[in-house]
C-alpha positions in Angstrom: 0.0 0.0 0.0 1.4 3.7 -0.7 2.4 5.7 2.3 0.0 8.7 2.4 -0.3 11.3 5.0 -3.8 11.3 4.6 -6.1 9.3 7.1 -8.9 8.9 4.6 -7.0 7.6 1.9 -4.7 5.4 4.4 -7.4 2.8 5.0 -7.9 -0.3 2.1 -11.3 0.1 1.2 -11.1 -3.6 -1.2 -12.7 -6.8 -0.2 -10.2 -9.3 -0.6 -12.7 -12.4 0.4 -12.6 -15.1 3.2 -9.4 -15.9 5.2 -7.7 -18.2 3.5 -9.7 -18.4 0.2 -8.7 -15.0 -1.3 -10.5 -13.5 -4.7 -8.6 -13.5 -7.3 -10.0 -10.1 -8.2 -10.1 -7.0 -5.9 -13.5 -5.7 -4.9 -14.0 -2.0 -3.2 -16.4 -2.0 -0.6 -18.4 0.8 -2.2 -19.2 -1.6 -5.4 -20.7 -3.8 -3.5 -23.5 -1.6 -2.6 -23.9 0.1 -5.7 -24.2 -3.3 -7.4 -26.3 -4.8 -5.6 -28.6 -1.9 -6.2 -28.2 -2.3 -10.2 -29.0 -5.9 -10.1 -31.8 -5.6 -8.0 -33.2 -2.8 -10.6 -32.3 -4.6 -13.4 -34.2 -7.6 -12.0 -37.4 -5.5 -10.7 -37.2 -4.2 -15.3 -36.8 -7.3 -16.5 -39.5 -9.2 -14.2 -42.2 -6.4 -13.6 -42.1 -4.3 -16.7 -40.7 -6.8 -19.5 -41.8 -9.7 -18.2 -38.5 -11.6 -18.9 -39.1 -15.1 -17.5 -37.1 -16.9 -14.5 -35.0 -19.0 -15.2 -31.1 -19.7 -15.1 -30.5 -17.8 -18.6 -32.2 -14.9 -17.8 -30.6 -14.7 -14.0 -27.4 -14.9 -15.4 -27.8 -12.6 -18.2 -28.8 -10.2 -15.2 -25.9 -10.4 -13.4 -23.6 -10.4 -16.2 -25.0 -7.0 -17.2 -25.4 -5.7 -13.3 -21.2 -6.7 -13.6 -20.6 -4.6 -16.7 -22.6 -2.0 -15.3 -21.5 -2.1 -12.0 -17.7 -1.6 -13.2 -18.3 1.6 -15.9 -20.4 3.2 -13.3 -17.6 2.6 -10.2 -15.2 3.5 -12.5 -16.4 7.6 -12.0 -17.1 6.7 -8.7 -14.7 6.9 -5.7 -14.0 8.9 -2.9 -13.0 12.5 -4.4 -16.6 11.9 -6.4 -19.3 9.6 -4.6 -22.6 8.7 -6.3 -25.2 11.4 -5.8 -22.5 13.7 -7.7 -22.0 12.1 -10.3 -25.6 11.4 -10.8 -26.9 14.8 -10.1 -23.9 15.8 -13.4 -25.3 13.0 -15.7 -28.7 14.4 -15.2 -27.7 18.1 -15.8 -25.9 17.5 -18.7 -29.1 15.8 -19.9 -31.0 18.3 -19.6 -28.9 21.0 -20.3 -30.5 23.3 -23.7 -28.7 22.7 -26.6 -28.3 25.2 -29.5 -31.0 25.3 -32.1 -30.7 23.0 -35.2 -29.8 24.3 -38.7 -33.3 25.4 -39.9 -35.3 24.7 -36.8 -37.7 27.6 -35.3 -36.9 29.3 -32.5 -39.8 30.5 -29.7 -39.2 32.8 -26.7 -41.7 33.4 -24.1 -41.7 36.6 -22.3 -42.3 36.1 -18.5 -46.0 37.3 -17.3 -44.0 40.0 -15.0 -43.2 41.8 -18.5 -46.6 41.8 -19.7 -48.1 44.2 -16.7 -49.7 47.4 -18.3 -47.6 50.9 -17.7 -50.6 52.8 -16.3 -50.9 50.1 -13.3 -47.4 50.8 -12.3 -47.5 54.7 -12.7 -50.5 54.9 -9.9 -48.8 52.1 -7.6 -46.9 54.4 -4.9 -43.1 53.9 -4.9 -41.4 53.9 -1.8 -39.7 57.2 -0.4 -42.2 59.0 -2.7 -45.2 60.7 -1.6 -47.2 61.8 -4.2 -49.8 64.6 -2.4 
């Protein structure tokens, strides 16, 4: 392990299995969690919403891509940048506005505080002035 003179970083944070019966393959703690939590979802899609059958095929398929998933997704996750992060920056990129395509028509709508009448705001009375 590399000296560091930080305490955080210090600790091993990989599952290394039983005593004895090591894996042969590390696994951080925090991948544990978070794939547990894609293979349950991929299981509640398949089952409930696609109505992918049971059986040994389709288990295994789901675990196989809960792995794959599981390793691009904890390979953006770690400690400098947990989870929520890097969900909440997928989303916003998402849904960030993008420029206008070549030809397409472009519609701005003018906020309802803009629309307001002059006349109304001329006879509201303005602070510090006293009209007499």
């Amino acid at each position: 392990m590399i000296d560091n003179d930080d305490m955080l970083h210090r600790v091993d944070r990989h599952y290394l299995g039983p005593t004895g019966f090591t894996l042969p393959f590390r696994v951080r703690y925090g991948a544990v969690g978070i794939g547990a939590a894609i293979i349950f979802t991929l299981f509640f899609i398949a089952r409930a919403i696609v109505h992918v059958p049971l059986n040994f095929q389709s288990i295994l398929i789901i675990l196989a891509l809960g792995v794959v998933i599981t390793s691009k997704v904890t390979k953006y996750v770690n400690a400098d940048r947990p989870l929520w992060s890097v969900l909440k920056a997928a989303w916003n990129d998402l849904n960030a506005p993008r420029p206008p395509k070549v030809g397409q028509t472009v519609v701005l709508r003018i906020p309802a505080a803009f629309h307001t009448p002059r006349s109304a705001q001329d006879t509201a009375p303005n602070e510090g002035n006293v009209s007499r």
